[in-house]
N, C-alpha and C positions, 0 to 999 in steps of 0.2 A: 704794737710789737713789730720787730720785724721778723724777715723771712725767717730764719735762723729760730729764733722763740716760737715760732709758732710749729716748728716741727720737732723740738722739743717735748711742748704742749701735746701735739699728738701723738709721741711717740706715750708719754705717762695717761693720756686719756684713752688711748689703746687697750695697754695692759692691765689699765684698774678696772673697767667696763669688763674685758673680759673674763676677769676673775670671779664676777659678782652674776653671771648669766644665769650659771645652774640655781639662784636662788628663785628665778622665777616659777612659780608652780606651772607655769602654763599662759595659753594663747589662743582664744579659740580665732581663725580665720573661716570669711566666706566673702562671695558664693565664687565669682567666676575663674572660671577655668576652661582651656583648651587646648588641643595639640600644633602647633605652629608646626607648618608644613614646611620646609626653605630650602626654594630653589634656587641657585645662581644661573639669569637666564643669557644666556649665548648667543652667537650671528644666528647660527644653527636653526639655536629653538624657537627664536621672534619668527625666521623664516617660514619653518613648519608652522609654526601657531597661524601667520596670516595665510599659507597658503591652503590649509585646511579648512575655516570657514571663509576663505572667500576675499579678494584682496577688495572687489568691490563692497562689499558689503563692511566691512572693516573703515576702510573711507566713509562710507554714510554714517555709520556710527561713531565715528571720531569727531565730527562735525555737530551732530548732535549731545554730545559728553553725558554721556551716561551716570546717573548717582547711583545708581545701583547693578548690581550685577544679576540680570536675570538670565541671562541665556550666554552660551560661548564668546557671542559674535562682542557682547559689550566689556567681556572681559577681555578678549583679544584690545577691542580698542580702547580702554582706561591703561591696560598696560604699552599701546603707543604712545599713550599722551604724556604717560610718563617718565618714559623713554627720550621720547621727541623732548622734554622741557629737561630733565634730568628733576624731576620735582617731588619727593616721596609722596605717597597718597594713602587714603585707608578708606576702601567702599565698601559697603556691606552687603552679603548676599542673603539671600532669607531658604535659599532651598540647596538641598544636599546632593542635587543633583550636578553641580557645578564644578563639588569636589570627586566625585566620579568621573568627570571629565579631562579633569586636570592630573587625574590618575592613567586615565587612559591614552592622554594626548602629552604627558609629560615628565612628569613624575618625577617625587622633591628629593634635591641631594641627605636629605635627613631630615629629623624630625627630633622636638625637644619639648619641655616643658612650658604652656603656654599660659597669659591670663595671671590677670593681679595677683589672685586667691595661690592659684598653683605656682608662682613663682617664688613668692612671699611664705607660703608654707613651708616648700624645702629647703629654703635660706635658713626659718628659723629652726629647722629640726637640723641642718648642720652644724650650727651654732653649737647646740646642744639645749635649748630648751626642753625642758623635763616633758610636757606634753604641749603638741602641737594642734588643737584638733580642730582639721578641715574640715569644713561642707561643702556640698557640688551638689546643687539641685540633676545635674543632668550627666553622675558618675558612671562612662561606659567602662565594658575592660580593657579599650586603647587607653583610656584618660588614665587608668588606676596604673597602669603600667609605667608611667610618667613620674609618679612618687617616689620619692629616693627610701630605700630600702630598708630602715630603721625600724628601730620601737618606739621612739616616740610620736612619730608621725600617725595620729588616728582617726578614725571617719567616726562619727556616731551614728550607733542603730539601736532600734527596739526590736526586741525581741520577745516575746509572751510576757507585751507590755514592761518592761524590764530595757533600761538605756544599758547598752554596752559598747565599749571601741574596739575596733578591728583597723588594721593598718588598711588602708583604701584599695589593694587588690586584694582582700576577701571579703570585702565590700559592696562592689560593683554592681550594678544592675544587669544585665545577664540581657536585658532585652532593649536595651538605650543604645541609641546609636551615639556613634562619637560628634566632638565639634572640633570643625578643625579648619584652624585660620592660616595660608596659603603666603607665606612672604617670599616675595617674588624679586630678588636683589638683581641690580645691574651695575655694569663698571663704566664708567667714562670710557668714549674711545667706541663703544659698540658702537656699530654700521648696521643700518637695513632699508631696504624701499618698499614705499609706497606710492603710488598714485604718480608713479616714475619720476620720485624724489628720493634722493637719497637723505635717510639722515644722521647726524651722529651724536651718542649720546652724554652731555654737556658735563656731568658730574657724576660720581656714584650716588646709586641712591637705592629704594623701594619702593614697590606696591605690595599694600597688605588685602587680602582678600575676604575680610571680614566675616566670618559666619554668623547668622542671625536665622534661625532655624526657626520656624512658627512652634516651636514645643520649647524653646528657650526662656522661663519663668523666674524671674525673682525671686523666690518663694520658699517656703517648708511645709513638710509634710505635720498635718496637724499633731499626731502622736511626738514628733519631736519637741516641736514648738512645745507640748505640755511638761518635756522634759529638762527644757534647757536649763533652768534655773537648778536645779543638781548638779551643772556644770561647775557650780561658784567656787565651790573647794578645788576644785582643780585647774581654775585658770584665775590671773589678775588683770586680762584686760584681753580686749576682741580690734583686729583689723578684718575692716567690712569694706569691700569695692566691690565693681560690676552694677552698680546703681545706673550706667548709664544705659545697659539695653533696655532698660524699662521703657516701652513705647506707651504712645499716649491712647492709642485703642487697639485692641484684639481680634481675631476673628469670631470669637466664642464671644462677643458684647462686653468686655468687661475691658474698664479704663484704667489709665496708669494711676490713677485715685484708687484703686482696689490695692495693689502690688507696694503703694507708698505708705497706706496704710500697714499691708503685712507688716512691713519692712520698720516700722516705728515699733511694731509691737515685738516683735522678736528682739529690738535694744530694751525694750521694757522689761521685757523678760529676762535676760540677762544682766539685768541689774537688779534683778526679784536676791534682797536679801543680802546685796553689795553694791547700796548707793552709789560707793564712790568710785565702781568698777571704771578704768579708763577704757573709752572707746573711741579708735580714732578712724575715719572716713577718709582711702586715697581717692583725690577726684581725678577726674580724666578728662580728654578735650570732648566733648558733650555738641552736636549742631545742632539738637531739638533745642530748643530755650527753653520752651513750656517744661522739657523735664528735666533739663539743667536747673533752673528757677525751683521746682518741686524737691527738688536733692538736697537743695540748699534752706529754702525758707519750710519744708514742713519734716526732713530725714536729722539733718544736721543741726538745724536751729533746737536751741537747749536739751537735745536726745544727743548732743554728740559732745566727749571734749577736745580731740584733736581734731587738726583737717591739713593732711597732706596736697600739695600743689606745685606744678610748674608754673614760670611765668606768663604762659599763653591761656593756663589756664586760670591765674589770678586775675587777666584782663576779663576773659570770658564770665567769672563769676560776678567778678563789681559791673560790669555791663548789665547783668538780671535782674542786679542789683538799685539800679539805679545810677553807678557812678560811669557816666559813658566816659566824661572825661578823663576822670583818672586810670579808667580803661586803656584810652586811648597813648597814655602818657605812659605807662607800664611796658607797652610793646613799642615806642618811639625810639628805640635804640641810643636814643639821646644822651648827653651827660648828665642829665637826670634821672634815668628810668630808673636807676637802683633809689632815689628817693623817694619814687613815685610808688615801687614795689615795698619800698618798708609803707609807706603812707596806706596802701591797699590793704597789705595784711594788718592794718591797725582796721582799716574796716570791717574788715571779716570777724576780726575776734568780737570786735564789740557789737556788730548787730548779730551776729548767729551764738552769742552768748558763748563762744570756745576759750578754754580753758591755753590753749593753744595754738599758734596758725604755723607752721614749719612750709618752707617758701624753699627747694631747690633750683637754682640756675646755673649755669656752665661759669664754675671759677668763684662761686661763694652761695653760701644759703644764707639766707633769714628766718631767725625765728623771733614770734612774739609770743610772750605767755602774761598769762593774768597774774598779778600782783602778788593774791592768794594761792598760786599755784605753790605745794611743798616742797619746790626744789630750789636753789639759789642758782645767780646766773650763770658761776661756773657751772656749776652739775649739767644746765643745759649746755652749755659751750662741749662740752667734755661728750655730751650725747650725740651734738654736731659732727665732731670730727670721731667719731665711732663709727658713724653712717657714713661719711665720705671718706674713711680710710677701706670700709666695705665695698665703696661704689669703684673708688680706686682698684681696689683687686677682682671685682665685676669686669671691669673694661680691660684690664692683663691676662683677665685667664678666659673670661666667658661664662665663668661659674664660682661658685665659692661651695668647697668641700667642708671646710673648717676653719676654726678660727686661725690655723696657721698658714692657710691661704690669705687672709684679710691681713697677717701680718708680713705678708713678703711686699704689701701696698705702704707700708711707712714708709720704702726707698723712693718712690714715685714725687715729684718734684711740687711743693706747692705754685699755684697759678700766679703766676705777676698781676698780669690783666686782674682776678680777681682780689687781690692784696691792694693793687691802683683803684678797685672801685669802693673796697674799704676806706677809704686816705678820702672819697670825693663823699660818701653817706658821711663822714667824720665834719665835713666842712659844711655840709647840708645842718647838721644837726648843730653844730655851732653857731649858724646864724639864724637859728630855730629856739635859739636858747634851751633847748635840749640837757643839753650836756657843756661841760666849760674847758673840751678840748683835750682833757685827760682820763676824764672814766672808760672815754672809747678804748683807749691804747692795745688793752685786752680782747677788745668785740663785744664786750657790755657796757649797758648801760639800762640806769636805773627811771621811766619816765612818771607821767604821775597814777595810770593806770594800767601800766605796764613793764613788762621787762623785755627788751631789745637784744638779742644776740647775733651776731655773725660773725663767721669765718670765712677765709679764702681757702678752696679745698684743694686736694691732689687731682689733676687736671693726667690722663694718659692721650699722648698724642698717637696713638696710632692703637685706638682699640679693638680687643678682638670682636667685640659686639656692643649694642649698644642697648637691645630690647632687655629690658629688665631695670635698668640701670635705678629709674627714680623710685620703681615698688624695692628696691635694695636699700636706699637713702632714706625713704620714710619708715620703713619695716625696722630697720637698722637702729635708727633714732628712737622710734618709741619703743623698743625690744630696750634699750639703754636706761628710758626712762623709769619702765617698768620695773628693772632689774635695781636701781637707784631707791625708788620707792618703797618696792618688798624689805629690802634692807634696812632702810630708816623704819618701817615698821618693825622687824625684829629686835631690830637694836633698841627699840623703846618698849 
């Protein structure tokens, strides 16, 4: 197809999707969640920051590169480094003292809704899904106040043994401290010295401050856990992220094998009484391997049937996996990596047994689904461009209120670049014997254990943000699929 047909296409996969949303009964979302702190940091503030702990001691720990952020002096120098390189980064801190600090020595131009779980929730109760219901192992009443202000956004609690939902600020734990991750933005052009060097900072970019707080648990409270399976009448399928603060040992003795197990039993339990409940897994860039590898071969393997992914972290998966090379091939920026990325997601589906592998990258996605999956390749095509007409009004506004925010993203221009790397998978696949040059024309096609889908999506060149953007496109997408499904069940 060309440009022209394909925004056609979107505009009728738009309006039909959105008609069909309220059929959904529901969504349950967990666990993570936190309040993103964001400061735009200044000549000003780099100055204060190094002049306050110490310009020497700043210098020794620059030199040193700190992976974590234990005390000021290594936060002052992870944010030269990434300053000096213009290089975004994301460390993690483990104590909540640091955000005390940055309160006291800084303090963020605002604050917004943080984390897969809380991003993803209020996307889909804008929508208008009938019930949304969250869970946050670690809900304070900073966090609850982050929840966008509806009815159908709910937390579940027990109460005199009795599950009941309350919207997440009557909720709250009353004695939880908050989580709260520090993005620290800078612009090209900034000036500052050290070590009576000047330097200037190369490109816009970030440092994220990662909180990882030793009481931050993967986990349910057991009363719920016995509850969840009465969930089943009220939702048709669960997005689950935050899999990745799972650490591999505790200070209390217990291994990321306790937490991996929880975390299987609670998809068990939600599918107590609705086999065929969809559940789909967003992944994240993950640097443990050990529980990148655990995520994958013991949470997701045949407990999951979606799995949301960027391309860094399609490499990062088939690496755990075994496929170093087509790891490698994936992120070669080559004129092949888009073959290598459809060839990846065929491995993912088929050894972690997924029903689905949905693959976003800047200027087109990929999805591959199983044969027996009950939807045809439009219906996914049509779920594609739902979630990138979303992501589209994600990067123009910053937010999506409703669904006639996601529709002011139909004017936003489909990607060339991404419609050019269609035109080059089309020639891959053709001399794959794949396909015979014509079934692509659409973005489908039919293989012998699979269904192949992509589009070129609506690309915004000057967005207003970017944090959220791919929990928007996978949430987006399987909220579409969802809504598709419920319908072909009533209608039968």
């Amino acid at each position: 197809m060309n440009i022209n047909e394909w925004e056609k296409r979107y505009s009728i996969a738009y309006y039909n999707i959105s008609k069909i949303l309220t059929g959904i009964r529901g969504i349950f979302v967990a666990y993570n969640c936190n309040v993103d702190a964001i400061k735009h940091v200044k000549e000003k503030d780099i100055h204060k920051l190094i002049s306050t702990v110490g310009k020497k001691s700043v210098q020794q720990r620059v030199t040193e590169y700190p992976r974590e952020i234990q005390d000021p002096v290594d936060l002052v120098a992870r944010l030269v480094i990434a300053m000096r390189d213009g290089k975004a980064a994301e460390v993690p801190t483990y104590t909540t003292e640091i955000h005390k600090w940055l309160m006291d020595n800084l303090v963020f131009d605002k604050a917004r809704m943080g984390g897969q779980a809380g991003i993803i929730s209020n996307l889909l109760a804008n929508l208008g899904i009938n019930n949304v219901i969250v869970y946050v192992p670690w809900l304070s009443k900073e966090q609850a106040e982050y929840f966008v202000d509806t009815a159908n956004i709910k937390y579940p609690v027990i109460e005199d043994g009795v599950l009941k939902f309350k919207h997440p600020s009557e909720a709250y734990d009353s004695y939880q401290k908050p989580k709260v991750n520090w993005i620290l933005e800078f612009s090209k052009g900034t000036k500052f010295e050290l070590a009576e060097e000047v330097f200037e900072v190369p490109r816009d970019n970030r440092l994220i401050i990662s909180s990882r707080p030793t009481w931050v648990r993967i986990d349910m409270s057991e009363d719920l856990y016995e509850h969840l399976s009465k969930m089943n009448g009220m939702i048709d399928g669960a997005i689950l992220s935050g899999y990745q603060m799972i650490k591999e040992e505790y200070e209390d003795g217990t291994t990321y094998r306790h937490y991996v197990k929880r975390a299987v039993k609670v998809i068990e339990r939600l599918k107590e009484g609705n086999p065929n409940m969809r559940i789909h897994v967003e992944f994240t860039s993950i640097q443990n391997k050990v529980i990148r590898k655990a995520i994958l071969k013991d949470i997701v393997y045949k407990h999951v049937s979606s799995l949301g992914l960027d391309t860094i972290e399609v490499a990062n998966a088939l690496n755990v996996l075994g496929h170093e090379e087509l790891a490698y091939a994936v992120i070669s920026k080559g004129e092949n990596s888009i073959s290598a990325l459809y060839e990846g997601a065929v491995k993912l589906l088929c050894e972690l047994k997924l029903e689905r592998v949905h693959v976003h990258s800047l200027g087109f996605y990929i999805c591959v689904a199983s044969r027996d999956f009950p939807l045809t390749v439009e219906e996914h095509r049509d779920a594609l461009m739902f979630s990138a007409t979303l992501a589209a009004a994600q990067a123009l506004h910053g937010d999506i209120g409703s669904l006639k925010d996601g529709q002011t993203a139909l004017k936003v221009p489909i990607s060339e670049r991404g419609h050019d790397d269609l035109e080059q998978l089309e020639k891959y696949l053709v001399r794959r014997d794949v396909c015979t040059g014509t079934e692509f024309e659409d973005g489908c096609i039919c293989a012998i254990n699979h269904d192949l889908i992509v589009i070129p999506t609506k690309v915004v060149q000057d967005p207003v943000g970017t944090v959220g953007i791919g929990d928007t496109i996978s949430a987006g997408a399987f909220a579409a699929i969802l809504a598709m499904l419920r319908k072909k069940q009533i209608d039968n």
